[in-house]
N, C-alpha and C positions, 0 to 999 in steps of 0.2 A: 424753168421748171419749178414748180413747188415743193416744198415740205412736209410731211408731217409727221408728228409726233406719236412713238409706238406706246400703246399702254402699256402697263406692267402686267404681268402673267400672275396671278394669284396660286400659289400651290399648295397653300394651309392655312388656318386659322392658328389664331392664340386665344384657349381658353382661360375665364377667368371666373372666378365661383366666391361668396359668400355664407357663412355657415355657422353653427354656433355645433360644440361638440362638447356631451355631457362626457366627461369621465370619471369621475370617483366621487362619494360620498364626503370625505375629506383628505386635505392634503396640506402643507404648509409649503411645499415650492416646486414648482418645475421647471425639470432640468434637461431634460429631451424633446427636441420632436423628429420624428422618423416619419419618413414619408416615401412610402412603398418599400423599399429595403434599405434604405441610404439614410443617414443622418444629416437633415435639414437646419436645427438647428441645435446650437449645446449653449448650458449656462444655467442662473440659480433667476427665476423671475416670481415675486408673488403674486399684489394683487397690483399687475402692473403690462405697461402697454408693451410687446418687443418689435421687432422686427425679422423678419428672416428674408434673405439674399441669397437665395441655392437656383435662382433661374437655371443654372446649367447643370441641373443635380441630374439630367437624363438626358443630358444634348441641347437644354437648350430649342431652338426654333432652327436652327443651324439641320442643311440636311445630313441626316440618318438620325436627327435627334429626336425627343418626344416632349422635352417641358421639364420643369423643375418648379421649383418653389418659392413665391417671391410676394410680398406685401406685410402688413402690420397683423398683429396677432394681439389680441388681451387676454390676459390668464387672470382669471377671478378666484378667487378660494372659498367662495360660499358661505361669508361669515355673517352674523347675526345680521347686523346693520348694514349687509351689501344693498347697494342700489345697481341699478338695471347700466351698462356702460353703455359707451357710445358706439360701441358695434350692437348694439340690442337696439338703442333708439332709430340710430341710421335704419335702421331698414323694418323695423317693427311699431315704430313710435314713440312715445312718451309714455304711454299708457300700457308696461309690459313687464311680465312677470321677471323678480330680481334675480332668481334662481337662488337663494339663500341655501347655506345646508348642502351644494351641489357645487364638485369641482368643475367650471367649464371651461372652455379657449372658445375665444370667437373671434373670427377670422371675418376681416375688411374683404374687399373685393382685393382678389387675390389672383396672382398667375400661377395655373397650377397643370397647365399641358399645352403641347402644339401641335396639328396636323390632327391629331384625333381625342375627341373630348373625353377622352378618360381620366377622371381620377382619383388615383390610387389611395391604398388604403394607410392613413394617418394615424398614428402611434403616438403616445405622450409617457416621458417617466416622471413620473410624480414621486414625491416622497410627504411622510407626513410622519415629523418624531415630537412634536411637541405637546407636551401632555402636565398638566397645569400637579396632578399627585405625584411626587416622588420623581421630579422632571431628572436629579442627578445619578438614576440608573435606569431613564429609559429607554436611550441609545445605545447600544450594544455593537461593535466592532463597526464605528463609524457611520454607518447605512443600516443597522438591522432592529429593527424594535424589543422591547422584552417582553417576551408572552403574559408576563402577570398584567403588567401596562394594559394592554390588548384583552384580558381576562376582564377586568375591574371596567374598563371604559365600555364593553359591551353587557357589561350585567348592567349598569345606570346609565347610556346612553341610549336616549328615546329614537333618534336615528338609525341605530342597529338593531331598534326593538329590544333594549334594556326597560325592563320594569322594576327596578329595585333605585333607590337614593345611597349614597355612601354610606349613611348610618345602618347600613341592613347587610354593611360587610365589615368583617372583622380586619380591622384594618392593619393589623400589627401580624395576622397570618401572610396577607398579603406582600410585605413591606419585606418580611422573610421570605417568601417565595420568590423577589427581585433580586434579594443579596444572591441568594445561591445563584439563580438562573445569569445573571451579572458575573460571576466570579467564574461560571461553568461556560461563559462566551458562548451563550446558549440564544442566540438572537435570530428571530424571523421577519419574513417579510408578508405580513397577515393581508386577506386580501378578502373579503365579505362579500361574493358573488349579488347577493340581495335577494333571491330567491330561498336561499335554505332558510330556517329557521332558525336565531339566535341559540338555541339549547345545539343544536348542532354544529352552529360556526363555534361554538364554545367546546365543546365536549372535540372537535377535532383539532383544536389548539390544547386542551387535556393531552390527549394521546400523544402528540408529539413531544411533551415536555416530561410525558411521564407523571402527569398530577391524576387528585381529584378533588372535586369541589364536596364538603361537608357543612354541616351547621352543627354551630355549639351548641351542646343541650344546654348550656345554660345560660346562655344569650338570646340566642336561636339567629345571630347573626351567621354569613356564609363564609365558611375559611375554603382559602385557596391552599392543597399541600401538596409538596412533591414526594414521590417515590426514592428515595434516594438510600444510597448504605453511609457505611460511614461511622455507624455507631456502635458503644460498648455493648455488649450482650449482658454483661454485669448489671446495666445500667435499668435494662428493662424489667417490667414486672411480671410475676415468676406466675403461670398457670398451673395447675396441678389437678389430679382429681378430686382434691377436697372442695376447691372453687366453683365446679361444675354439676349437673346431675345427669348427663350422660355427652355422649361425642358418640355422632354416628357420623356415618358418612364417608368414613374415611378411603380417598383411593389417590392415586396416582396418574398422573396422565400414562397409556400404556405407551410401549415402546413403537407399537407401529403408526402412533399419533403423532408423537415428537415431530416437529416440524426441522429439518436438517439443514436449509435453502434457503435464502429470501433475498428476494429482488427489491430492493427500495425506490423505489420512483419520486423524483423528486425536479423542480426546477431549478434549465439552469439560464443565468444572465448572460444575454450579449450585446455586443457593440448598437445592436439594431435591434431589441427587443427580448424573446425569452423563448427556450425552447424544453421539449420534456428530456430527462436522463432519467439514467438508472444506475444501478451499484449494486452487484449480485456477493455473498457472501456463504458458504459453507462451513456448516462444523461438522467435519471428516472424522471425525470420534466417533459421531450420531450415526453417522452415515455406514462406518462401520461397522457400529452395532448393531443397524437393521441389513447387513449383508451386502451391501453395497446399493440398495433401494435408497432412492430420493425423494424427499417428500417437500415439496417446494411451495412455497408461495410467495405473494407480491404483496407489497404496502405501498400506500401512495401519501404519501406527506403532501399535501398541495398548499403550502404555508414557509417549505423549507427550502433554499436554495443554495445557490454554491457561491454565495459572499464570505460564510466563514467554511474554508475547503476542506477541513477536519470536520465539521459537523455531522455530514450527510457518512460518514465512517462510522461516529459515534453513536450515531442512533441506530447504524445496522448492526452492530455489535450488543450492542443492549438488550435488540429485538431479539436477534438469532439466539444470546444467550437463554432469554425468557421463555423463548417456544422449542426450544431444545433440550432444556432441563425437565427430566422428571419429576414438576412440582405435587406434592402432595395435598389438597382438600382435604377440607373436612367440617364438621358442624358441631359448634357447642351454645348445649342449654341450660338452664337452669338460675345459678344464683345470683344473690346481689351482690358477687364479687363482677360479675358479667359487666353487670350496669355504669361499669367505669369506663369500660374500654369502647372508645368512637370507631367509626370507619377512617379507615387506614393508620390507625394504632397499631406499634408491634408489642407483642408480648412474645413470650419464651415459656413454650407448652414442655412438662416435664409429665411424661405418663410411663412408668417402667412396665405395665402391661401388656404395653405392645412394644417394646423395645426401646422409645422415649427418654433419652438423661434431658437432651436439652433439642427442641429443634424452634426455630427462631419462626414466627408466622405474623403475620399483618391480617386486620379484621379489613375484609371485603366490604360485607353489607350486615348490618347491625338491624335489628327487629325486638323493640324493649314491649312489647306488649303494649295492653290498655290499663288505663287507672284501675281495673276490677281484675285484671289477670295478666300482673307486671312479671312477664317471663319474657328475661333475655333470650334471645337467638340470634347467635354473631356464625354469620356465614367467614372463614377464614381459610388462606391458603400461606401455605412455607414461604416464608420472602425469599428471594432470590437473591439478596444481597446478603439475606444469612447464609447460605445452602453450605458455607464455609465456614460455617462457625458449627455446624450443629454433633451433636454427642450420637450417636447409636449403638447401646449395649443390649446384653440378654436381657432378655424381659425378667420380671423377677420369677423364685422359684415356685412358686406357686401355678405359672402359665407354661403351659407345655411350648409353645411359641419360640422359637430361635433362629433370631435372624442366620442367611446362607453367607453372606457377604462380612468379607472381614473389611477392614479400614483399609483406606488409599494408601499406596505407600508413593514416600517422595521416589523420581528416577535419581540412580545414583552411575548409570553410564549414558554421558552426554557426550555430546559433538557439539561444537559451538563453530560459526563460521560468517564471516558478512556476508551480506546476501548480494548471491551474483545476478548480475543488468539481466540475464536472460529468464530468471525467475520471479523476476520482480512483478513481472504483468500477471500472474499467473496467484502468485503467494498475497500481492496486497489488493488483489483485484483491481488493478488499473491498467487503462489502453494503455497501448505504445505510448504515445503523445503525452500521456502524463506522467508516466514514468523520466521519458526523456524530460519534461520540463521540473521534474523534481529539484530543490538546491542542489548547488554542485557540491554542497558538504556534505549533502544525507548521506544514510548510510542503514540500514536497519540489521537486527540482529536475528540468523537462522539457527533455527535450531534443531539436533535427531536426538531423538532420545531411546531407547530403550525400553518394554513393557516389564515393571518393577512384578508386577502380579499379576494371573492369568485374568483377574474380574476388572484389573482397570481400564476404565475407556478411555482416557487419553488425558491431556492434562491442560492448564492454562496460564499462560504469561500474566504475572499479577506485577505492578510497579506499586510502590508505597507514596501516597501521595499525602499535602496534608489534611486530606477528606479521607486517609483511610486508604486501603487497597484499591486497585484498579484494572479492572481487565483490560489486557492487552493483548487480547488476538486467543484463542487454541490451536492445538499440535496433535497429531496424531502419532503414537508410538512407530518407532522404525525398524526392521528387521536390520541385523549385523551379524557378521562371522568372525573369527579371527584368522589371520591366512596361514593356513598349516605352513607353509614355506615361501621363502622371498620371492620378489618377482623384477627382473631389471627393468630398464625405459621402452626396452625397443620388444617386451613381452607380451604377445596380446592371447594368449592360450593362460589362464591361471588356476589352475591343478584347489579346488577349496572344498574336498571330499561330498559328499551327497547332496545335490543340489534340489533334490525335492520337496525340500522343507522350508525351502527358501522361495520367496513371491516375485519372481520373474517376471518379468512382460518384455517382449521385443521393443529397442530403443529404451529403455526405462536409464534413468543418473545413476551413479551409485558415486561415492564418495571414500577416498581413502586417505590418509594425510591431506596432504597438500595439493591433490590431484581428483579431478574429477571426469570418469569414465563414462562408458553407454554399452548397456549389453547389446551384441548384437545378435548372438548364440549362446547354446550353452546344452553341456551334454549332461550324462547322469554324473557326471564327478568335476567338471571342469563347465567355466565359463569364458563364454567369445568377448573382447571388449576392446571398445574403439578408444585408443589413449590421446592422454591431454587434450578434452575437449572444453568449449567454451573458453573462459579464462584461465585456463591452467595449462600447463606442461608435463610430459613424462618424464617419471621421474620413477628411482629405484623402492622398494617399498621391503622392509624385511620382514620374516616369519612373525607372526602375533600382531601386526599389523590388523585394526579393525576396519574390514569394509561393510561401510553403512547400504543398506538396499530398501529405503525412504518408498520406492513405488511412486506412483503419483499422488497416491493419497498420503504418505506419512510426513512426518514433520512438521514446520512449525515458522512461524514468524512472529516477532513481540514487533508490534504495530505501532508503540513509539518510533518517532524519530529520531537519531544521535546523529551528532554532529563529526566531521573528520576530527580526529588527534583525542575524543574523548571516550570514554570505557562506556560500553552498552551494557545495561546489569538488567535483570529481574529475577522473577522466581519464579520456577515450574513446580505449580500446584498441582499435583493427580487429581482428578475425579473421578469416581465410578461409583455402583449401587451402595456402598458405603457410605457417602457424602464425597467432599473436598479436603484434602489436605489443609491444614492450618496454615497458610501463607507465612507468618511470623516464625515456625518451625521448619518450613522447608532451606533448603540449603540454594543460597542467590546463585547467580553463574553471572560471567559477565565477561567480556572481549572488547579489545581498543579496534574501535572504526577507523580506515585506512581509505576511503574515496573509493571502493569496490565500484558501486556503479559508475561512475565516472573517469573511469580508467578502461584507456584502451586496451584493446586484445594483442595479448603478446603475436610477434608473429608466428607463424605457423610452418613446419614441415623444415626445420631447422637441420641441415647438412656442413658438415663439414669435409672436403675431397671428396663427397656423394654419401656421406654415412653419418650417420645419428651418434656421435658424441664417440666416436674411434680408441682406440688404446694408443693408436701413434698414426702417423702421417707420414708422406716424403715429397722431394718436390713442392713447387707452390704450395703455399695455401689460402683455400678458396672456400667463404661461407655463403651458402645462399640461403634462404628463407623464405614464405609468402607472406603476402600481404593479408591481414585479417582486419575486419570492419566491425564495433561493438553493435553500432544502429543495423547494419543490411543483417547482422545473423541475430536479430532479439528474437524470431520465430523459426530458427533452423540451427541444426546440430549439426559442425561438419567434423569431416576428420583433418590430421595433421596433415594426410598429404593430399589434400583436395584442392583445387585450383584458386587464385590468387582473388579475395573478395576487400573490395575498397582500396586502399584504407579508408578512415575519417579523413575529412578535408585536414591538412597543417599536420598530418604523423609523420614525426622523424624517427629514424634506429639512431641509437649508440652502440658501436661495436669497441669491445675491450678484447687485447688480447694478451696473454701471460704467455712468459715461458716455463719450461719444466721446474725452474726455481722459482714458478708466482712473481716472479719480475714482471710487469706493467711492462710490455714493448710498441704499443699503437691503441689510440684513444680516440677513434672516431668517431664526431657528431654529425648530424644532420643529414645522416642517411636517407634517400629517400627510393632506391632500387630494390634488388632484390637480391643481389650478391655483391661480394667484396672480393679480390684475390690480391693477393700479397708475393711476387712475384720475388722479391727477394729476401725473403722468409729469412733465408741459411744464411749469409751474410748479417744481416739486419743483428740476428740475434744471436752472432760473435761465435758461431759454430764454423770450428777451425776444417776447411775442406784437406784433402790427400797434397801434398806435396810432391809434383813427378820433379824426377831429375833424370834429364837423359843423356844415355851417353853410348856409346856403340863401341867391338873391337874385334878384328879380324883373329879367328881363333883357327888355326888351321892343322896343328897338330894333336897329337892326342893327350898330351900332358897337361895335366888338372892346370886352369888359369886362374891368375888371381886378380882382383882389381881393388880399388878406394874409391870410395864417392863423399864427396862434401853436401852433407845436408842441410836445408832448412836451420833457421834460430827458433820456429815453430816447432820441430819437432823433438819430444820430451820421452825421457824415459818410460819404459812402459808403451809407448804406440806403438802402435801395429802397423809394420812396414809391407807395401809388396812388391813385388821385382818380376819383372815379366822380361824372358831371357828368352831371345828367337836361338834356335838352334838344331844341325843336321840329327846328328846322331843324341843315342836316349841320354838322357839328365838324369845325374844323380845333385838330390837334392844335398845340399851345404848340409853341419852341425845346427840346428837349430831353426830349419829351415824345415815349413810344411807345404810339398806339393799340391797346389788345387786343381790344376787341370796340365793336361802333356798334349800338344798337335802331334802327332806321330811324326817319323821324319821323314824329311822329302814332300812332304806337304804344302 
């Protein structure tokens, strides 16, 4: 019989593709390529040949696979004198454009799918920090450019559509707008779509930084300046009515404008490429003052990201303070004292006719006239880094005028406390996941305060840095009571006279000592409350005891970060229609951080012989306890005796136990149940039991009988003996002797 030979079954193909891919205007290296969601290749290449070997970045050809990524790559960086590579000639010719000016990758024939010709879409991370002015501040927290860098290269860069030469910028404004932005770890990752227009890609890297672009009147070169506080008020020059020949205009943003809300939209970096975030931020002051109305808006920063992970905080805070303050407008005209002051110059406007000692203002938009009719007109508003500095008194006597608002008063009844893991998502507006990934030393500093006066809106965490003060976070004033009378552990009814005056909500925290509750009721005299919740325990509280009742909107977090073992300090500034408290006059407060968030939850529903912390016991003794979990309860309040959640993975107990002298008698580690019993309690802890001694004797007449018994060496003057005497007829008790109980006879 013959042979033959079976052919092989073909079941797919391997495709393989060729390509050149423009990506960016410039760059000096790249570091990524991503291909579909997977990262194909990592490392630093310029203008140079690489390789990538991810054939099996998707299975491979192997069945259920689909291709991966596999051949030589050339990364070019588009510089002057590029010439065209050998993936451009291979397959284009000799005769082919260099791409100068343009980052590309071109890709050899390559494997890039199998069984079905798709493929996927190709990612590259590029980076580009080298910049020939001022190159030793223009890397910013390793990966991040400094906006001035980026400001200056797109005003004279004919590729971004820069029209200006260096000589047409003042170079010594700019060189200071890098110290600061350098020092404030102020760095982005700028990106020039190529569609918008240069004044555009420029004015949105402005906004972010908080600058604006001027020219010297007497250069007429273009200064780059930031917005920043920082400075003496002493220092600046004094406007007055003499200076001017009129100010109209004067008004304030109203209260139902104030923006309360903002959403920062921002990107963020991944393993695989970049996606959109955000970071929502409320001032509960604001929000107060218009009734509980929100007035919300969104900012898109599309220039900032989450390389420096404090940034994208600091610019919501700036924002929110900026559109939540009642800044006040206004317009001055007139003389050649005008003609000195540029756009974004502060001066310190002194007008006592309207109320005016000192209020601190920065010139918006400046308008000098023409050579035939040189009349200044400086558009200006209140700087916001004054708003804490400014004076407001009666107008003088002359003006009927007088202000309603008296000055902010600093609070002088606070509550200081670290802030507990379950308010953390909540107070510094971060998910779960970020909270959990926090250092294991953070610790940040809560705080209630008290309303000093019925006009103040609420107040602000300021730290003294050495730029001057620094906001750190707002607080909303807190309702508190003092508690007419004690209340023990196991109290949940607590008697604190008229409760209608006081801002309830069902479930709402409230705070006392060292314990933190949850209303659950509450009638016209008395409140229902679920004890030791979260991280704390019940515990006894005595008369004049202050419980704080924060609501959801009240209180406060300073938005620094402190470290375990070290004191968190600031200062609570009041603001309200007044102005700001003087931060340098308010009184600091300050508390030692102890790992709060990073400490697990006590256990919960803690019994001892079935009861909450007894007066005495008998028999064994038996402790039980539940289990409590910090992660499964970040979004849920339970009670003490609610069923057993978690623990954390690796939670031991320690049980300590004392006797009635605080003698140490059992030092248990490494508990991991839910009860302990101690079975030989009485023994253990040298508690002398009764001593029987028995003895019998036939008594059969009726004449009083007498007997001796030899006792114990345990038995000591003063105890207390008992004798239990079986017997026919009724018993008279002995001299000294108290009957407890008689069997009648014949029994």
């Amino acid at each position: 019989m013959g042979s033959s030979k079976k052919k092989k079954q073909v079941v797919g193909y391997d495709y393989f593709m060729a390509a050149i891919f423009g990506l960016c205007l410039k760059a000096d290296k790249l570091l990524k390529i991503v291909y579909g969601d997977r990262v194909a290749w990592e490392g630093q290449a310029t203008d140079q040949e690489i390789t990538v070997d991810r054939a099996d970045l998707f299975g491979g050809n192997s069945t259920g696979g689909s291709g991966g990524l596999k051949g030589s790559f050339v990364a070019s960086m588009g510089k002057p004198d590029q010439l065209p590579n050998r993936v451009m000639r291979k397959y284009l010719g000799e005769d082919v454009y260099a791409h100068r000016g343009l980052v590309t990758l071109s890709m050899d024939k390559s494997y890039v799918a199998s069984f079905s010709p798709q493929f996927r879409t190709l990612r590259c991370l590029v980076r580009h920090t080298a910049y020939d002015w001022y190159p030793d501040k223009a890397v910013i927290a390793g990966t991040q450019i400094n906006p001035a860098h980026e400001i200056r290269d797109a005003l004279i860069n004919p590729d971004l559509g820069g029209q200006y030469t260096a000589d047409d910028l003042d170079d010594a404004s700019f060189r200071q707008a890098a110290d600061i932005l350098y020092a404030e770890n102020f760095g982005l990752s700028p990106v020039w779509n190529g569609t918008d227009k240069t004044e555009t890609y420029i004015q949105s890297l402005l906004d972010c930084i908080d600058g604006i672009r001027t020219r010297d009147r007497g250069t007429g070169r273009i200064r780059l300046r930031l917005l920043r506080g920082g400075y003496a008020a002493a220092s600046l020059p004094a406007i007055g009515p003499g200076d001017f020949s009129a100010l109209t205009d004067m008004a304030a943003v109203s209260l139902d404008a104030l923006v309360n809300k903002i959403t920062l939209k921002y990107t963020k970096l991944t393993d695989t490429g970049e996606e959109s975030a955000s970071i929502t931020q409320e001032n509960l002051a604001n929000i107060d003052m218009q009734g509980g109305r929100i007035n919300a808006v969104e900012v898109t920063f599309e220039h900032l990201t989450n390389a420096i992970p404090d940034l994208a905080p600091r610019i919501l805070s700036r924002e929110l303070r900026a559109r939540s303050y009642p800044l006040r407008s206004f317009t001055l005209q007139g003389k050649s004292t005008l003609e000195s002051l540029e756009e974004g110059d502060l001066f310190v406007l002194a007008y006592p006719d309207m109320g005016l000692e000192r209020m601190i203002c920065r010139v918006l938009e400046a308008d000098y006239g023409t050579p035939d009719k040189p009349t200044a007109t400086l558009t200006c508003a209140e700087d916001i880094f004054g708003a804490d500095m400014q004076l407001i008194a009666s107008p003088s006597p002359e003006s009927a005028w007088q202000t309603p608002f008296a000055p902010p008063s600093a609070p002088t009844v606070v509550r200081l406390l670290e802030l507990p893991h379950y308010l953390a998502t909540s107070l510094l507006d971060l998910s779960a996941d970020e909270v959990n990934g926090l250092p294991p030393a953070a610790g940040y500093l809560m705080t209630l305060a008290a309303r000093p006066t019925a006009t103040d809106y609420g107040y602000m965490h300021k730290r003294r840095t050495q730029n001057g003060w620094e906001d750190a976070g707002t607080g909303a004033f807190s309702a508190s009571i003092l508690m007419p009378g004690g209340v023990g552990p196991v109290d949940e009814i607590w008697e604190v006279g008229n409760t209608a005056a006081l801002p309830l909500r069902l479930d709402d925290l409230a705070f006392i000592d060292e314990e933190i509750v949850q209303i659950t009721a509450w009638t016209t005299t008395a409140l229902h409350v679920r004890r030791g919740v979260l991280d704390t325990l019940p515990q006894s509280h005595e008369a004049g005891a202050r419980l704080w009742l924060p609501s959801n909107e009240g209180g406060g977090v300073c938005t620094a970060q402190f470290a375990a073992g070290t004191s968190a300090s600031c200062v609570l500034a009041t603001y309200g229609p007044g102005g700001v408290v003087d931060p340098a006059r308010a009184p600091s407060v300050s508390l030692g951080m102890n790992s709060r968030l990073i400490r697990p939850y006590p256990p919960g529903g803690l019994r001892i012989n079935g009861e909450y912390l007894p007066d005495e016991i008998s028999g064994p003794l038996t402790v039980s306890w539940r289990h409590r979990d910090r992660i499964e309860q970040q979004d849920v309040v339970v009670s003490q005796t609610a069923a057993d959640i978690g623990p954390e993975p690796g939670t031991t107990y320690t049980l300590r136990v004392y006797d009635e002298n605080n003698t140490l008698k059992k030092n248990l580690t490494g508990l991991t149940g839910t009860s302990w019993t101690w079975d030989t309690e009485t023994a253990d802890c040298d508690i002398r039991g009764i001593e029987a001694v028995w003895f019998s004797t036939d008594i059969t007449n009726t004449a009083a009988t007498s007997f001796s018994v030899t006792l114990g060496s345990d038995v000591q003057a003063g105890d207390m003996l008992l004798a239990h005497v079986l017997h026919r007829d009724a018993l008279v008790s002995p001299d000294g002797w108290t009957l407890l109980t008689a069997t009648p006879p014949g029994d």
